[in-house]
Structure formats: structure tokens, C-alpha cells
C-alpha positions as CSV (number, residue, x, y, z in Angstrom):
1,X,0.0,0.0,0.0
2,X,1.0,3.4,-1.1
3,X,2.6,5.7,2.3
4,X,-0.1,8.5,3.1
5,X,2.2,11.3,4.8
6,X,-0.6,12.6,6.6
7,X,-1.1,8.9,8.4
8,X,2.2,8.8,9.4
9,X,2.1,11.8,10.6
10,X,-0.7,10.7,12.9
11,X,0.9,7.3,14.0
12,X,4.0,10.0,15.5
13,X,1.2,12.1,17.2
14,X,-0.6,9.1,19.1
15,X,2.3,8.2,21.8
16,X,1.9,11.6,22.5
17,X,-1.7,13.0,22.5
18,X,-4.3,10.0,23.2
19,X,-6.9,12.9,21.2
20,X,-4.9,12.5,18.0
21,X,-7.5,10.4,16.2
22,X,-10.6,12.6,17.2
23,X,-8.2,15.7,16.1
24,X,-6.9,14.1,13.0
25,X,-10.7,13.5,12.0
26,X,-11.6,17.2,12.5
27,X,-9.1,19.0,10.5
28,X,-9.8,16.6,7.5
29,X,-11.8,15.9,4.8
30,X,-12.2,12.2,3.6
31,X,-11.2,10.9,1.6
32,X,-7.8,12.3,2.2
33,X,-6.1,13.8,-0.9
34,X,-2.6,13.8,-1.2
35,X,-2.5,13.5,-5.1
36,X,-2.0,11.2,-6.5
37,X,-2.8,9.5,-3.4
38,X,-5.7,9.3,-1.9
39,X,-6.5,7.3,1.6
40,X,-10.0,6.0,2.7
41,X,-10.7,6.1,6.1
42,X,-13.2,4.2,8.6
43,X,-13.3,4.4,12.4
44,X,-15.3,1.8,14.2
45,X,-14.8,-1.8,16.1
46,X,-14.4,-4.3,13.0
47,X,-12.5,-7.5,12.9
48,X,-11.7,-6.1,9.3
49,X,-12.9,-3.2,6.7
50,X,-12.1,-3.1,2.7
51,X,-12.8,-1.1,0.4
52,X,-15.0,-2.0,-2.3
53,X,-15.1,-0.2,-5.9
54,X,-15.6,-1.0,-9.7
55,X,-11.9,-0.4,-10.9
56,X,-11.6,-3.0,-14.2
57,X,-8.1,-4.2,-12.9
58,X,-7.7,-3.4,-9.6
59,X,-8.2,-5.7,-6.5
60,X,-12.1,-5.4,-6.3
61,X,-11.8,-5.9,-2.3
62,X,-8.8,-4.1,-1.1
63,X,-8.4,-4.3,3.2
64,X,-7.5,-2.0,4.9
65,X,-4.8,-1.5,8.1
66,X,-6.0,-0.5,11.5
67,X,-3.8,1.8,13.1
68,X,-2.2,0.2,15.8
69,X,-4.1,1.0,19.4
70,X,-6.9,2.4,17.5
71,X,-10.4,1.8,16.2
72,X,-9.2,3.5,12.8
73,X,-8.8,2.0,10.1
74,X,-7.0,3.7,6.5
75,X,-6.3,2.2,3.0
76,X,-4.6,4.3,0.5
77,X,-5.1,4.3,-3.1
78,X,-3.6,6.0,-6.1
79,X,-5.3,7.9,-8.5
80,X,-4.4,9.6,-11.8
81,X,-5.6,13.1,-12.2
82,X,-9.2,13.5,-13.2
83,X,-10.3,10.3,-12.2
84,X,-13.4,9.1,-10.3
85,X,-14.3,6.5,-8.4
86,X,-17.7,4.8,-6.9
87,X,-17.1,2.4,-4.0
88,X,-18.4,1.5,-0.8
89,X,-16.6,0.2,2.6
90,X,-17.0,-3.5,3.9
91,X,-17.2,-3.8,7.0
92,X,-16.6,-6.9,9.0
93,X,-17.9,-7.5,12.7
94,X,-19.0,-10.3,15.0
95,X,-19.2,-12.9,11.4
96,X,-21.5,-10.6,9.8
97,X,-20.0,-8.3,6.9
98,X,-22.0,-5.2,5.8
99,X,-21.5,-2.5,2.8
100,X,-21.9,1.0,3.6
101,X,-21.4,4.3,2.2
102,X,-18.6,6.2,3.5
103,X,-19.5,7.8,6.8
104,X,-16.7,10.5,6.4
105,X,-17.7,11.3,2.6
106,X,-20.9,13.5,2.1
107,X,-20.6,12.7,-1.6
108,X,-22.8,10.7,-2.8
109,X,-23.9,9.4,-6.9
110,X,-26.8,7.6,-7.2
111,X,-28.0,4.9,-9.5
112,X,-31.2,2.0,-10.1
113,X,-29.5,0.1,-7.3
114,X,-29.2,2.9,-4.6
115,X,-26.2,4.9,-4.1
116,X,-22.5,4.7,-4.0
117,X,-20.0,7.3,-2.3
118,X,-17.8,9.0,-4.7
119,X,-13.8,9.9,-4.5
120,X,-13.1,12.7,-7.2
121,X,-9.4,12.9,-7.8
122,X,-7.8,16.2,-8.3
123,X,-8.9,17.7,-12.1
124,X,-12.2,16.4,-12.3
125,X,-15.6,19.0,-11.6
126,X,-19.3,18.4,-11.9
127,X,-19.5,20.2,-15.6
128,X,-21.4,23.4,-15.1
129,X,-23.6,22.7,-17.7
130,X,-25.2,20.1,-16.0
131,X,-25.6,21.4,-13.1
132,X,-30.1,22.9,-12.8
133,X,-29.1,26.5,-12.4
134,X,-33.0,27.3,-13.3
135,X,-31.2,29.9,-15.2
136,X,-31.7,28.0,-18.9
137,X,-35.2,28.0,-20.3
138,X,-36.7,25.0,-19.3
139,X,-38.4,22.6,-21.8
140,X,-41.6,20.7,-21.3
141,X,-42.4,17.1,-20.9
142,X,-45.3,15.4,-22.8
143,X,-46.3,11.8,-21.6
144,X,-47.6,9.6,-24.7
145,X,-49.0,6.0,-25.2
146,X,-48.4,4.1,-27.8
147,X,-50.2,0.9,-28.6
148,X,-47.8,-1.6,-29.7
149,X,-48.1,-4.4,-31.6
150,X,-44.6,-5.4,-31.5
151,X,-44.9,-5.7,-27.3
152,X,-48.9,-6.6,-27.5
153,X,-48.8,-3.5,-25.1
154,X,-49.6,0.1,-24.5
155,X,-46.0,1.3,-24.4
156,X,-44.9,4.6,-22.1
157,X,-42.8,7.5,-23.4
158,X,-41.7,10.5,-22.4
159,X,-41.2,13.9,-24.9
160,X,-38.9,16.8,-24.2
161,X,-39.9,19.5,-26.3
162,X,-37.5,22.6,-26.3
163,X,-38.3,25.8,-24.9
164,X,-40.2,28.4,-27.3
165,X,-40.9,25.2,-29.0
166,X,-43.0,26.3,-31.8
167,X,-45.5,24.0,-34.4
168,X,-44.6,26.3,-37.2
169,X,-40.7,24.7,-37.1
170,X,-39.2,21.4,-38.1
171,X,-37.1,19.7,-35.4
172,X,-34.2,17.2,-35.0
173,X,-35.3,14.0,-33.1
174,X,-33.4,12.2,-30.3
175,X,-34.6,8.8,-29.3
176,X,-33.1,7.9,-25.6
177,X,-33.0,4.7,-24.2
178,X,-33.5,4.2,-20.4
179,X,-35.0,7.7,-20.3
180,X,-35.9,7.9,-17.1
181,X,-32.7,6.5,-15.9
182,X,-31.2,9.1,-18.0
183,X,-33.4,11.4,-16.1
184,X,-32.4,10.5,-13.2
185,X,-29.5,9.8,-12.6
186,X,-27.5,11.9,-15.7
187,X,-29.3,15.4,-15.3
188,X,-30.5,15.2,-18.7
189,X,-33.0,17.4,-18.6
190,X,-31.2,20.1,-17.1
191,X,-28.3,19.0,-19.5
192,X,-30.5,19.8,-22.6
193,X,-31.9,23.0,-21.0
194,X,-28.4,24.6,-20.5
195,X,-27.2,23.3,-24.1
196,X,-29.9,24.3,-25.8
197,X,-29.6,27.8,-24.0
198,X,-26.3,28.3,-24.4
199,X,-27.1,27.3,-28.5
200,X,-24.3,24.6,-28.3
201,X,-27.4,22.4,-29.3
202,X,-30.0,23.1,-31.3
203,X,-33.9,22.7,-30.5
204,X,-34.8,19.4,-31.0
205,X,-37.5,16.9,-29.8
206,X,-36.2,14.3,-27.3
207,X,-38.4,10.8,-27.0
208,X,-37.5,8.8,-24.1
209,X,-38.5,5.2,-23.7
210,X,-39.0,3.4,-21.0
211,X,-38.5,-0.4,-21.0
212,X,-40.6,-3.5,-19.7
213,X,-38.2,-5.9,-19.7
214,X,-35.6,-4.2,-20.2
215,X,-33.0,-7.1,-20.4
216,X,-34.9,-9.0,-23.2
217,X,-35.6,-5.9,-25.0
218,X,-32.7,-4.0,-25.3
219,X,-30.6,-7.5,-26.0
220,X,-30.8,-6.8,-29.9
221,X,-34.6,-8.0,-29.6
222,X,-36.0,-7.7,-33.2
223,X,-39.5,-7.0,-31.6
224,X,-37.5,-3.8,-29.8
225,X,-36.2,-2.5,-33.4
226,X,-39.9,-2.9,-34.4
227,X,-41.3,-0.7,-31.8
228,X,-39.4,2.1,-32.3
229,X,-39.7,2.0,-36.0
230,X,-42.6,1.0,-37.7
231,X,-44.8,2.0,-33.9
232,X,-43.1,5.0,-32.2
233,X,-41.8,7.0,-35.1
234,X,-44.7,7.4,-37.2
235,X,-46.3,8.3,-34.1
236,X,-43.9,11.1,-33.3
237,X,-44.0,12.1,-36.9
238,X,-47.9,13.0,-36.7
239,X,-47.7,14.6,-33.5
240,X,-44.2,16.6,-33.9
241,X,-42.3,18.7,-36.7
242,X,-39.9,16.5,-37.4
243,X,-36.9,16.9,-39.9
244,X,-37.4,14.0,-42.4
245,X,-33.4,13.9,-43.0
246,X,-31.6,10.4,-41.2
247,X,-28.6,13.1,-40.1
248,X,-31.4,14.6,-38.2
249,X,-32.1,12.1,-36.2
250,X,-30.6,10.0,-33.6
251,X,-30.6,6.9,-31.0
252,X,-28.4,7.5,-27.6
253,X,-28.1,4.7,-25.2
254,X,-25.9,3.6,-22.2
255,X,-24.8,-0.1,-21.6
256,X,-27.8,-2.0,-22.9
257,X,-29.2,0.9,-23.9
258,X,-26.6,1.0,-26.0
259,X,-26.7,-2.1,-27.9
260,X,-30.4,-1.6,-28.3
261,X,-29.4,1.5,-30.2
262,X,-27.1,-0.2,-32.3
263,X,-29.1,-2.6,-33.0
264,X,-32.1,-0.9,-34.2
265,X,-29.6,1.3,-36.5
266,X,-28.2,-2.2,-38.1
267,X,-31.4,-3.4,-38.2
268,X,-33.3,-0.4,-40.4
269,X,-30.3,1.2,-42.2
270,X,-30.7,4.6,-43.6
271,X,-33.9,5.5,-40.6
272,X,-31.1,7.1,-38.0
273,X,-27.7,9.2,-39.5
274,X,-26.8,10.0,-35.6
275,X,-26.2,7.1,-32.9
276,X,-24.2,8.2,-29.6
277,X,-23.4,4.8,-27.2
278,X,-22.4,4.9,-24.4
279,X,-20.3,2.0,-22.6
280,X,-22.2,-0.1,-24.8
281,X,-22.6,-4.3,-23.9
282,X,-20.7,-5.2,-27.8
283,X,-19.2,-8.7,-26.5
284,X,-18.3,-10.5,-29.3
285,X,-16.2,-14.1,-29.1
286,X,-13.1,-14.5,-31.3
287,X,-12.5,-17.5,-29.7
288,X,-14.1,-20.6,-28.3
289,X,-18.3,-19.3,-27.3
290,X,-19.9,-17.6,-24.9
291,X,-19.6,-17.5,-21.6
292,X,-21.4,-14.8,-20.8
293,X,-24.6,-16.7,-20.2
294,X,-27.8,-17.1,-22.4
295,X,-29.1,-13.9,-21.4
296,X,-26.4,-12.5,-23.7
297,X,-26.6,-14.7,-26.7
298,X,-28.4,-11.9,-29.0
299,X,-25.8,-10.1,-28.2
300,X,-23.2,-11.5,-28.9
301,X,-24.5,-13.2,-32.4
302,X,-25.0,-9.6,-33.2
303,X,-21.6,-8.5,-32.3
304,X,-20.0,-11.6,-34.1
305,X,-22.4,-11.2,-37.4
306,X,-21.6,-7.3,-37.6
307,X,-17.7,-7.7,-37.2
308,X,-17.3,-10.4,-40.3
309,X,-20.1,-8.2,-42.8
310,X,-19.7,-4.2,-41.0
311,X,-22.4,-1.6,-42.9
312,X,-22.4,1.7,-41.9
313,X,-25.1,1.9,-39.5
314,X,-25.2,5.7,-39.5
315,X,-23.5,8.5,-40.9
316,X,-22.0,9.7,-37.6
317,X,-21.6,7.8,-34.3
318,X,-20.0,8.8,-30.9
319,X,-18.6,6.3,-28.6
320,X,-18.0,6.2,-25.0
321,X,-16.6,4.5,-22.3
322,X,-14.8,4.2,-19.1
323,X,-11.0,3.3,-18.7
324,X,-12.1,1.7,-15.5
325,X,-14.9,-0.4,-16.6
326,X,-14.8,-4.0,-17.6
327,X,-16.0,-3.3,-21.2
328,X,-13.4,-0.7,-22.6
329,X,-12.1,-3.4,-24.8
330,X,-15.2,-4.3,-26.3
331,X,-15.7,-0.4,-26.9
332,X,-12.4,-0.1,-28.6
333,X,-12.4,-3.2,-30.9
334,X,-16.1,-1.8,-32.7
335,X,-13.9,1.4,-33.0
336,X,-12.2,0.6,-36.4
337,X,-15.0,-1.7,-37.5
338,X,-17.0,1.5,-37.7
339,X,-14.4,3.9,-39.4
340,X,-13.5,0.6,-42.1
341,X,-17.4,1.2,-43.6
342,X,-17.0,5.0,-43.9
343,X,-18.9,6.0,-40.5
344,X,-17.4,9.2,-39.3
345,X,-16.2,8.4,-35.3
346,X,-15.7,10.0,-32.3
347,X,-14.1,8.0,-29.6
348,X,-14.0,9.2,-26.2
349,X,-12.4,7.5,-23.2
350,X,-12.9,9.1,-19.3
351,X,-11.0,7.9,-16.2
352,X,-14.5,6.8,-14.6
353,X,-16.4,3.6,-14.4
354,X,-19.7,2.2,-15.6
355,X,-22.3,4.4,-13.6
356,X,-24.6,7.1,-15.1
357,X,-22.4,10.3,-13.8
358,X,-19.5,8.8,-16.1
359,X,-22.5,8.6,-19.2
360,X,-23.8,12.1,-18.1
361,X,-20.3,13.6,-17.9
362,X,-20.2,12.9,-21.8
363,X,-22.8,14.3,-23.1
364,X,-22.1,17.5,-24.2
365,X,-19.5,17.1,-26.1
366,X,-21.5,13.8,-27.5
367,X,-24.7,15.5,-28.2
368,X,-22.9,18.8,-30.0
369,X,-20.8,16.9,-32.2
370,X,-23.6,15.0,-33.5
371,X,-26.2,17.8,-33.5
372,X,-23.9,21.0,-32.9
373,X,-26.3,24.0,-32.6
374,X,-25.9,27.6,-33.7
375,X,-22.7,28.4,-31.5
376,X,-20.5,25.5,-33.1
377,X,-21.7,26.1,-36.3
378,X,-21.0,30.1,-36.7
379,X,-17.5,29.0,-34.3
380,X,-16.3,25.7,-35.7
């Protein structure tokens, strides 16, 4: 384990001053940054506490030390510059072990599952622009249903129509999956409020879905593709001025999400000329099958098909992904796939994981490159 100065500095103090602890935990703010190093810290009977996070690579349970003739406990991890970090600490006590958030860190990011704490290494912000300022004008939300015969259901979604949003003009479409997720959990309204405001994005008409089951559907589910073509689009069509043009209109979606993008894209070329993903689920198998599990098998058929006969699925198509996240390989490898059938790429990489702040953190410079508004058009 890295050498925290500021521990050892402690561990001097204690022969002396029996306060040191509660004085050590009152002048500092945890987790403790000493860039690039950065030391977690728990105080509380245990028979052992580790640290728990979702760094692709790392040790997923890391232990930490108690300091000798204390109930504190520290374990100190480095970080480069502008990374971040979910985790929780696991704490072990009379044979029962329990995952908490930190009790020293107040920051929080929550997801579908709860919430993890954070640890935001020196260089990385909260982007202004997606912070709700109230200061952008704010867009309204229409609630449609739409009778589906692909599903044998009344389907659910959700419209964000721009600000000063008038009948008279023609828009740009977005389709999101996991819009409420999106939401929820990656500011996107207040994202498209500020963007739009700022005219780094143009006005445009924003449908979010929301899934039933969302693991079938969004697993390259032909049934899915079906809905959102030949059932949700005429649909918006009739209700919204809508550009006709595919580079005026898009699909955006985050882990499955994303591959439910992708694969309505493959699977009606020439509907959608924009596509951003976002940590998208492409596992393919170069070798032997699939151990994924069956749940996956669309999937990864999909994946496999698409790498030995590539089309362009759309004219443009930004790609994310976390560094830290067990899919950046996958992310990479459909990289040159793409760019080998002529779509025009942008490939992004952050030092963050595969949670909805990482996918929110992207999404300016996603949704300007692929619809860039007034601003980059007049500037660019």
C-alpha cells in the first residue's frame, strides 16, 4: 500500500496526544487527498474493513490497516488526475459483513440500485452545464402512449420538447433509451436546458422510452427494433415537426441501452444518421463461445455477425466509455469496425467507471458533435 504522509504523521502524534485520532478527523476531509494519493478512512470496532469499488483491474476488495491501538482504520489508493471513483466500505464485525457508504464522505452518486459514495481525484468537476441552475429556459415534458403491436402492449414515453418550442418549425429527433434512468440519474433534462440555451445544441425533440423488460428488450430483440420504427416513429411524426433527414435524427443509449441503439440502427439502415453509445454491452467471441450466459446470446451473435459483414449503421456515431470499466475493450475493438465502412467516429475514453455520472459527464461534447447548434456552427 501506497505511504499516506498525513497517516504517518498521525501514527508520530498518538504516543503523545491519546486525542490525536478525534483531532486528526476534524481537521480533514475524507477521503484524504494527497494526489496522487488518496486514503479511505473508517473508524469503528471491526475485525476487518475493505474497500469495495468498480476499478476493471484493480483488487475489487482491497483491506484495509488499522492503526495500531486504534479503532481507525485507512487504506490508501492512487489515482491519476481526473479520475473518479464509486465504491463503498465492507465492513466486518461479529461474522457478519455489511457494505456502507462512507460515513466520512458526504458525496454521494446515485444509481437504479441505490447509491455509491464518490472519491473525485484532483482535475475532475461536476461540468457546469449540468448542473439545474434554473437559469436556462426549461423545456416541457409530454407523456404519450403508444399501442404496440410489437410488445402486445400500450407502451410509455416521455417527450422533451424545447423551450419556445414552436408548431410552425421542423425539429431534430433524439430517441433515448433508459429515459428515465437518464433522467435521473445523468441530469439530462437540465443538461438539454443549458445546451440548448447556451445554443451549443439546437432545438430538438427528445423521446425517451422506457422499457418493460428491459434485459430481453434491449438485448438486440427484433421486436425492440420494431417498436421504435414502424410504432413509435410514425407516431412522433404525426404529433411533432420533425426533420425528415436520417442526419437529423438519432438513437443514444448507455450499456444496454446501447446495444439496443445499435441494433435498431443495423437493423433499419438509412432510418437514424446519428447514434451516440455509451459503454455499450458489444461482447463478441473471437474465440471458443460464450460464456457470458444465455441472457447475452443476441448479443453476442449480433456483435460476431456485424464484425465479419460491418455496414455503416449511421452517418455519424459517438462512442464512450470508461477506462475503468470492464467493457473498454469491447468499446475499442467496434472502434475501427465503424471507421473501415466509412462512419465518421468519435471516440471518447474518461478515467471513470460504468455508472450514469460517467455517461452524463459525456454528453455535451456527444450531443454537440452529432447535433452542434448555432454556436458551433457560426464557431467551428
Amino acid at each position: 500500500m501506497p505511504r499516506s504522509a498525513s497517516i504517518a504523521a498521525l501514527e508520530a502524534r498518538l504516543a503523545s496526544d491519546p486525542r490525536a485520532v478525534d483531532a486528526f478527523l476534524e481537521a480533514h476531509e475524507f477521503p484524504l487527498a494527497e494526489p496522487p494519493l488518496y486514503t479511505f478512512v473508517y473508524r469503528g470496532e471491526a475485525d476487518a474493513v475493505r474497500l469495495r469499488h468498480w476499478v476493471h483491474g484493480l483488487q475489487a476488495s482491497a483491506p484495509f490497516r488499522r492503526l495500531e491501538g486504534t479503532d481507525l482504520w485507512y487504506y490508501t489508493l492512487e489515482l491519476p488526475d481526473s479520475s473518479r471513483v464509486e465504491y463503498k466500505i465492507e465492513v466486518l464485525a461479529r461474522g457478519r459483513a455489511e457494505w456502507i457508504e462512507d460515513p466520512l464522505n458526504p458525496l454521494r452518486a446515485r444509481d437504479p440500485f441505490g447509491a455509491n459514495s464518490v472519491v473525485q481525484a484532483r482535475g475532475y468537476e461536476i461540468p457546469d452545464w449540468a448542473r439545474d441552475t434554473g437559469e436556462a429556459p426549461a423545456g416541457v415534458m409530454d407523456e404519450l402512449v403508444v399501442e404496440s403491436e410489437a410488445f402486445d402492449s400500450a407502451r410509455h414515453v416521455t417527450v422533451y420538447r424545447p423551450a419556445d418550442f414552436r408548431p410552425t418549425r421542423r425539429y431534430p429527433l433524439l430517441i433515448v433509451h433508459d429515459g428515465a434512468d437518464y433522467l435521473e440519474y445523468a441530469s439530462l433534462r437540465p443538461v438539454l436546458d443549458q445546451l440548448i440555451g447556451r445554443f451549443e445544441l439546437p432545438r430538438l425533440i427528445v423521446a425517451l422510452l422506457h422499457p418493460g423488460d428491459r434485459m430481453a428488450e434491449y438485448s438486440a430483440d427484433p421486436a425492440h427494433a420494431r417498436f421504435v420504427v414502424e410504432e413509435l416513429l410514425p407516431r412522433l411524426e404525426r404529433d411533432y415537426p420533425l426533420l425528415p433527414e436520417p442526419d437529423s435524427r438519432g438513437l443514444m443509449g448507455a450499456s444496454l441501452g446501447a446495444v439496443a441503439s445499435f441494433h435498431v440502427a443495423l437493423r433499419y439502415p438509412d432510418r437514424f444518421g446519428r447514434l451516440l453509445l455509451q459503454s455499450g454491452s458489444f461482447l463478441f467471441t473471437d474465440i471458443g463461445g460464450n460464456e457470458s450466459g444465455p441472457v447475452f446470446d443476441r448479443m453476442v451473435d449480433m456483435m460476431n455477425g456485424y464484425r465479419d459483414a460491418p455496414t455503416p449503421v449511421a452517418e455519424k456515431a459517438f462512442v464512450s466509455v470508461g477506462v475503468y470499466e470492464p467493457l473498454a475493450s469491447e468499446n475499442r475493438a467496434l472502434i475501427p469496425v465503424l471507421r473501415r465502412v466509412g462512419v465518421d467516429v468519435r471516440f471518447v475514453e474518461s478515467r471513470d467507471g460504468h455508472n450514469w455520472e460517467n455517461w452524463r459527464d459525456r454528453l455535451r461534447e456527444g450531443l454537440t458533435w452529432l447535433f452542434p447548434g448555432p454556436l458551433w456552427l457560426v464557431y467551428e
